[in-house]
C-alpha positions, 0 to 999 in steps of 0.5 A: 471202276470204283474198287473197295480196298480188301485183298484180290481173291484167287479167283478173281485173279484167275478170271482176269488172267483168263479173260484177258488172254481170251481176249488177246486171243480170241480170234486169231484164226480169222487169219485163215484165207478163207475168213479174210476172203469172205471179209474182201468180198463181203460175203454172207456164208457159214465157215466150214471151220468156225474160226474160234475152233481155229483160235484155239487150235492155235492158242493149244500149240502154243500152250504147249510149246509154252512160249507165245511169241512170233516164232511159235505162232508162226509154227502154230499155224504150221502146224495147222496146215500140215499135222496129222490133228490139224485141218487134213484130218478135219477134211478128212472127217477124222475127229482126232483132236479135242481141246480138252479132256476136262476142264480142271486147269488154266490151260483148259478154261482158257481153250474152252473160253475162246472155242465157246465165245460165239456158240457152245460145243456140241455132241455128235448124237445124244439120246432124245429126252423125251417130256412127259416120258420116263425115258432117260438121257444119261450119256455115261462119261466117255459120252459125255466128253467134247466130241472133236470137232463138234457139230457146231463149229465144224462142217466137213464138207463145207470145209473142204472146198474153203481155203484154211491156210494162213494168210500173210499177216506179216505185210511190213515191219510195223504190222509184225511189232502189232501182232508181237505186242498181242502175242507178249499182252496174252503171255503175260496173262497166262504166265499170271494165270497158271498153276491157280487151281486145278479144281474142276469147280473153281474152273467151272465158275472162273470159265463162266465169269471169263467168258461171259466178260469176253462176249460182253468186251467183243460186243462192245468193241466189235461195234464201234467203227474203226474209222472214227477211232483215233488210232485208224490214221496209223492203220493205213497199211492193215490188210487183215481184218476182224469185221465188217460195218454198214456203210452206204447201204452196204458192207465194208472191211472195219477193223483191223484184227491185230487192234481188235484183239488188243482192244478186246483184251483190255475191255474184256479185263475191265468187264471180268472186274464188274464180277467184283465190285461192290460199289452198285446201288442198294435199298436205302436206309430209310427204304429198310425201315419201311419195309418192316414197318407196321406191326409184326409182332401182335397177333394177326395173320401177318405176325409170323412175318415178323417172326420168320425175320427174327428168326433168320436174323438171330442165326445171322448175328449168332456166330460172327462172319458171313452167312448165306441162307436158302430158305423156303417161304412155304406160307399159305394163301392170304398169308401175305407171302409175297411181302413177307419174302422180301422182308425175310431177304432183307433180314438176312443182311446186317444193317451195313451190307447192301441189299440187293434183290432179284425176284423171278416169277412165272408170268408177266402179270403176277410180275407186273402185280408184284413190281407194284406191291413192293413200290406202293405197299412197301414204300420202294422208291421208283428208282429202288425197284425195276420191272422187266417183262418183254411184253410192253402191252402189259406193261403199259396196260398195268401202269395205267391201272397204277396211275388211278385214272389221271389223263394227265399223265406223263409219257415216262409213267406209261412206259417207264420200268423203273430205276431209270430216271436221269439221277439214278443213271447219273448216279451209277458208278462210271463203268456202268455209264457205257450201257446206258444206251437202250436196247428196245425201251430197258436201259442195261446199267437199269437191268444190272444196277436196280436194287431191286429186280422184279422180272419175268424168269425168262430173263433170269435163267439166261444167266444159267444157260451159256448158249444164250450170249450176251444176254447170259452174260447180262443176267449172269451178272445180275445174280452175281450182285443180288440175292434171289428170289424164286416164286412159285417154283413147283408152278414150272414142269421138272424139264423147266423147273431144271433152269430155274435149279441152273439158277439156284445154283449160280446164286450160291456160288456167288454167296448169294442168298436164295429164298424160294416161296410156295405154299405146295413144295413137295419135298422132291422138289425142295430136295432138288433145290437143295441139291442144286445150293450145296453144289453152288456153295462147292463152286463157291468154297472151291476159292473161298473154303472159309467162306460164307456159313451156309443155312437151310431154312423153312419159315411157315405162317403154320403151326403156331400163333406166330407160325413155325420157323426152322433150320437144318442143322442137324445134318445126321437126319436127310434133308428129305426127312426134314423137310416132311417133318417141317411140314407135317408139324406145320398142318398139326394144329387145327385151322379154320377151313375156307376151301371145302370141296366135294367131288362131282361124279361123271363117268360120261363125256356127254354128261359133261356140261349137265354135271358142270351146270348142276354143280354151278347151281349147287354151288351158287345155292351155298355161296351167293350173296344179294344184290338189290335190283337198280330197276325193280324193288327186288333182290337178287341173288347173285355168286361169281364161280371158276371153272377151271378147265385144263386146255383151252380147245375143251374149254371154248367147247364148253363155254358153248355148250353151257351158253347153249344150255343156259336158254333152257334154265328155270325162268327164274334162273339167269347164268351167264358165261365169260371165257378166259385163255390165252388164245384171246385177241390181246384188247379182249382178254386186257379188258377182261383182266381189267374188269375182273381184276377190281370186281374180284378184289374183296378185302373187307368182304366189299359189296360187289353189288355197288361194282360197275360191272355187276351193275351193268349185269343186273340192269340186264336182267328181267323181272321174274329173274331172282338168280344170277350166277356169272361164270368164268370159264378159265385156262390155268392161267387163273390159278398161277397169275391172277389175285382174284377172289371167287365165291366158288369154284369146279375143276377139272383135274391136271395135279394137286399143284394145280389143284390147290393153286386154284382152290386160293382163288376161293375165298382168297381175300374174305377168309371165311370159314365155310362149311358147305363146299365151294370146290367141286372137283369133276371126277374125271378129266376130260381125257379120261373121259374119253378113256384116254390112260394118258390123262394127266399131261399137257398139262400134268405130270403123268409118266408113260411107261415105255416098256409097255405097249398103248400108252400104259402109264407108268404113274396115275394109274387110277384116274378118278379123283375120288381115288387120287384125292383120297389120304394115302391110308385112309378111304375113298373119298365119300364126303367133303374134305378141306382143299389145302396144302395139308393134301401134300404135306398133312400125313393123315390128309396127304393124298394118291395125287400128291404122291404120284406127282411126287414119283413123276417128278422125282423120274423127270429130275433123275435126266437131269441131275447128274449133269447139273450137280457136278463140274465135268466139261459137259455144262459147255455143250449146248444139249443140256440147255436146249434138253431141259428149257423154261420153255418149250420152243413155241411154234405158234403163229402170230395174227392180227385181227381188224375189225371191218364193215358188216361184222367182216374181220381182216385176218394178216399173219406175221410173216418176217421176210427181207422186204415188203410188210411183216403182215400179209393178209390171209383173209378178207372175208372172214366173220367172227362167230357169235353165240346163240344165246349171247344173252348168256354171255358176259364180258365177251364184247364183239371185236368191233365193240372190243377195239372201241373200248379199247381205243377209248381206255388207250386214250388216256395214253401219250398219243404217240403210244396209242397207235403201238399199243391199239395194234399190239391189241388186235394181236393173237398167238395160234399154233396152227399156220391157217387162219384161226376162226375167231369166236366170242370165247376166243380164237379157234383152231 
């Protein structure tokens, strides 16, 4: 590995010492009779005791007896057998021994290291956290320790009919020298380590860096076969064994543990080493350049780019040394915020230090939209950015639309990612070389070495949640060697939004900088962040206490000709504080409204389609434009409009009620409805994104008249028809991953997040101020409507009140929006009023809704933070990772549609099992349900005509990809195990 010639620091010196007496020791209690006899007879079963519990049981003893030779590991395992804390008080339930009071010494990091390098601990029982619930899970500190043995590594009953002395591993005299050079390796490593610090901080970070090289060394080692190394010859009398391998159709014993151990000991040092390198690649000179060319300076809507990278690079080169930023991006809609983010980030490094950024997003296809954006309108090269999403169907689909329609097209444009051509991986420094084999098509020398990573925050927060493994090891050394950038971080619920704070909070204690990008954070949530970059930054100046300056920073493209930029410097006044007076300066000055919205007044739940359809037509009389007919010498006036419902059942429902409905509109009147959800068989909802991803792309205010797709609705209509209105009927993933540019929009109520995002998809692109609406909001949801009190969840942020009876809501308690929508202290709403990010942050505008998301949020967050902000022992048990995930466990099932002869459909769930197919057919006879007025209908082609246009699109493809991806497309996810009905708006449950 290629070094830089500065001193070692502490830690480092701590992590290697660590990692590699880890590594020595790390599985010496597969000494145990029983895991030798499940290796013998090749045995598929759980232990009783896990043998890293074991291992470090054993490595504790010596520990203590402060030797690590024969004798003492052989009174180790002893001892194991016959003291009162050994394996008689694990039969007998008694939870005496703990290896760790906390973790605040080598000894400690050390124990935890080995015990944690297959699974985390566990706790015996932990109150439930409850989503959507004011219910709190704050364990006190007793609670909070390491229960003994944890659930996870032991199970008492099983173990009491399993065999845990010691097996002879002293079969000859050659054997014994083996196992007496492991045991001097790991002394060697301890007498280094100890006394290094006795900061709970730094061994916080040290703990997770060894570890993490651990799991990565025992991979590695563990998968190679021992047969084929050219130590197996001296071998020939090694009866003890680490592993198995497949051989002949079968298993056999592999390699011995005494070499096993000593590999993975020295592999493990080499791996905690890539924590410190500084020889990975970096944006190129010329790539710096491009990425701040154009013209920042003069007075467009862009220029306050320009400024806010000024303004980071002055407090950079202001006082000499290194500087680490956290800055919120709060720049509004068609601010070019995306864009600017990267520039911000390259501005905070001085020209001679790399830049490395890793950018995280919500959703595979605002990822994939903006892994594009920086390669073709910043200039990145191909192998100076890479795209990670697990999704190879948007993958795919997405390069096709990249490459503008060339059939000739390669096989590497379709599937590549980026950054993963021969040069580059040629190129790579050598310790990178061994991970160029691929796992699935994603190279991991790509995943850690691209300069540039844009990827699905999936994979990112992995790196902040230890229980997932390699891939937390993975993802932990990414951040370690990249800046970070978080978008849309409001668009995740307080349980999620905590793995993304886990993040934030690695970042800092590698020093790295942390740009966070949202038009609509509120300031609990900003808080939030804050809290989590300061607790980093204590890890990292617990080893390094004159390290990097910190700065807390907000750039805007509000408030000023050329935005508004600040930093926190004033510590005297809170960060909270701050932060609101940042923002209310920044909606101070008057801006042009292209957001109008009115509310739409419903107290029925039958009402319901009428009050969508006469808002629709309200709308389109404001905000149509003219097309003129293909087929008669007329014109036509036509708008494109968003409802937006809140779940996708309501929403299907309605898109028949207003299919239905649109039959008895005045002749003249021709409306027409498309729905767009998850719930879609995968080819339909592509080749709707497709076709409304170029008809809504409305820079220069284009003539969507001359769009194909317009053209195909026009040619359809008869002659007495003067209005087309063309409706899209969508889920909430409109509002966060699609840059779509309607003339007018309805919404149905969730939170004022949702609610903003959603009004960016009006007028996005044109700007145009308006002054008559063009959002209506429905007064009420539709859970209300049904005279539900709990009627912002799933989604939505409402809060219920546990000590009251019939779900009584502890937050929003008012569920009218013109109630929530109106200023804190000002009147009901009455008028229209301008839909902006003013509605949280404007204090004469901001509104009930902002507020009672904000005391919701600030509820949820309070499970969560005592635990992220100190550095006690519990971050090694598994509860707070699975308690506060990005995503919820999805039980949904997976189906695949066929299209048949006489409109029939075969339907096959994915059923994974040890033999036979993964697909096993459930219905045979089963229809796809049309509407009864499918002259009301746009972009919703039958399945049979859905799989013909897609096959035809797939042509363009390499052909041995256009059957993987056909049948990635006939795919959709339900929740439910019996088979969906399948219908034009999508599939039902």
């Amino acid at each position: 590995m290629q070094s830089d010639k500065r001193a070692v620091t502490p830690i480092e010196l701590a992590v290697r010492a660590l990692t590699g007496a880890a590594g020595f020791l790390h599985d010496v209690g597969k000494l145990s009779l029983q895991f030798q006899h499940k290796l013998k007879e090749v045995k598929i079963e759980r232990d009783g005791i896990s043998h890293e519990w074991i291992s470090a049981w054993i490595c504790q003893r010596m520990l203590r007896a402060q030797r690590f030779d024969i004798a003492s590991f052989e009174q180790a395992w002893n001892d194991w057998e016959r003291a009162e804390d050994g394996v008689e008080a694990i039969l007998r339930n008694d939870l005496a021994w703990c290896p760790f009071e906390q973790i605040a010494d080598f000894d400690s990091a050390l124990l935890m290291v080995i015990a944690t390098h297959h699974r985390l601990f566990s706790r015996d029982s932990r109150p439930e956290t409850k989503k959507g619930t004011c219910k709190k899970a704050k364990p006190t500190r007793p609670e909070l320790a390491v229960s003994s043995p944890p659930q996870n590594h032991v199970d008492a009953d099983t173990s009491r009919n399993q065999r845990w002395e010691c097996t002879d591993w002293k079969s000859d005299a050659v054997n014994c020298q083996r196992w007496e050079h492991v045991l001097r390796l790991a002394q060697v490593q301890c007498l280094s380590g100890a006394g290094a610090s006795h900061d709970q901080a730094f061994w916080h970070k040290a703990a997770l860096m060894a570890r993490a090289a651990l799991i990565l060394a025992d991979h590695h080692v563990s998968s190679e076969v021992f047969a084929d190394v050219e130590a197996s010859a001296s071998y020939t009398t090694e009866q003890i064994y680490a592993n198995t391998t497949q051989s002949g159709g079968g298993s056999r014993r592999n390699q011995p543990l005494s070499w096993h151990l000593e590999q993975v000991g020295v592999r493990a040092m080499a791996y905690a080493r890539a924590f410190e390198t500084t020889d990975l690649p970096a944006l190129s000179g010329a790539s710096r350049e491009r990425l701040n060319a154009g013209d920042l300076r003069s007075p467009t809507r862009f220029a306050w780019q320009g400024a806010a990278c000024e303004f980071v690079a002055q407090i950079r080169d202001s006082t000499p040394g290194r500087h680490a930023f956290l800055i919120f991006n709060v720049a509004g809609t068609g601010s070019g915020k995306t864009r600017a983010s990267m520039r911000v980030l390259e501005a905070c490094q001085p020209v001679d230090k790399p830049v490395r950024v890793t950018a995280g997003f919500n959703l595979k296809s605002l990822t994939l939209q903006t892994a594009s954006t920086y390669r073709h309108e910043l200039g990145l090269g191909a192998d100076e950015c890479a795209c990670v999403i697990g999704d190879p169907l948007a993958r795919a689909l997405h390069a096709y639309e990249q490459i503008n329609d060339d059939t000739t097209a390669t096989p590497e444009q379709f599937m590549a990612s980026g950054c993963d051509s021969a040069e580059f991986l040629a190129a790579l420094p050598d310790w990178l070389q061994q991970w160029q084999t691929r796992s699935h098509d994603q190279s991991m020398a790509t995943l850690i070495a691209a300069p540039i990573l844009v990827a699905t925050m999936d994979y990112l927060v992995a790196a902040g949640e230890p229980n997932r493994q390699a891939h937390h090891a993975h993802a932990l050394l990414r951040i370690a060697h990249s800046d970070l950038l978080i978008d849309e971080a409001d668009s995740y619920d307080p349980h999620a939004l905590v793995a993304v704070l886990r993040l934030v909070q690695l970042a800092a204690a590698f020093g790295r900088n942390v740009l966070v990008a949202s038009a609509t954070l509120s300031p609990v949530l900003a808080e939030a962040i804050e809290m989590a970059w300061q607790s980093g930054r204590q890890m990292l100046h617990s080893h390094e206490p004159s390290g990097a300056m910190g700065h807390t920073v907000l750039v805007s493209n509000h408030g000023a000709e050329r935005g508004s930029q600040a930093e926190w410097s004033d510590r005297s006044q809170s960060f909270m504080d701050w932060y609101r007076q940042q923002m209310a300066q920044a909606y101070l000055r008057p801006q042009p409204i292209h957001r109008l919205a009115k509310i739409l007044p419903i107290e029925q739940f039958k009402l319901l389609t009428k009050t969508v359809l006469g808002g629709a037509q309200r709308a389109h009389k404001s905000h149509h434009w003219l097309a003129k007919h293909p087929s008669y010498s007329k014109t036509v006036r036509v708008s494109i409009g968003l409802v937006r419902m809140a779940n996708v059942d309501p929403l299907m429902h309605l898109a028949n009620a207003l299919a239905e409905a649109s039959a008895k509109a005045p002749p003249s009147l021709q409306i027409k409805v498309c729905a767009y959800h998850a719930r879609e068989i995968a080819m339909r909802r592509a080749l709707k994104e497709q076709t409304l991803d170029a008809l809504l792309k409305r820079h220069g205010d284009r003539d969507l008249a001359d769009d194909a797709a317009i053209q195909v609705q026009l040619k359809e209509l008869s002659e007495e028809i003067k209005d087309l209105v063309l409706i899209v009927l969508a889920s909430p993933v409109e509002e966060i991953g699609r840059d779509h540019d309607f003339d007018w929009a309805i919404a149905e109520l969730s939170s004022s997040h949702a609610l903003i995002q959603l009004a960016g998809r009006v007028n996005r692109h044109r700007l145009v101020a308006v002054e008559q609406p063009n959002v209506f909001v429905l007064e009420k949801n539709i859970k209300a409507l049904r005279d539900k009190r709990m009627c912002f969840t799933k989604p939505g942020l409402q809060l219920q009140d546990k000590n009251a009876a019939d779900d009584v809501p502890l937050t929003h308690t008012n569920s009218s929006a013109r109630h929530l929508l109106a200023p804190i202290n000002g009147p009901v709403l009455n008028e229209g009023f301008a839909i902006d990010a003013g509605l949280v942050f404007d204090p004469s505008r901001r509104c009930h809704f902002a507020q009672e998301d904000d005391r919701a949020i600030a509820h949820l967050l309070s499970d969560a933070r005592p635990f992220l902000l100190d550095d006690s022992s519990h971050w090694a048990c598994d509860w707070f990772y699975k308690a506060f995930q990005l995503r919820e466990p999805d039980a949904q099932t997976l189906w695949r549609v066929a299209s048949l002869v006489n409109g029939k459909l075969r339907l096959e769930q994915y059923e994974p099992t040890r033999s036979g197919s993964a697909w096993i057919a459930k219905d045979g006879s089963a229809h796809e349900t049309r509407p009864n007025f499918e002259v009301a209908t746009w972009l919703c082609p039958s399945v049979d005509s859905a799989e013909h246009d897609f096959a035809t699109l797939l042509q363009a493809f390499p052909s041995r990809e256009q059957g993987k991806l056909l049948e990635l497309g006939r795919q959709v996810s339900v929740r439910k195990e019996r088979p969906p009905t399948i219908t034009w708006a999508g599939a039902c449950m």
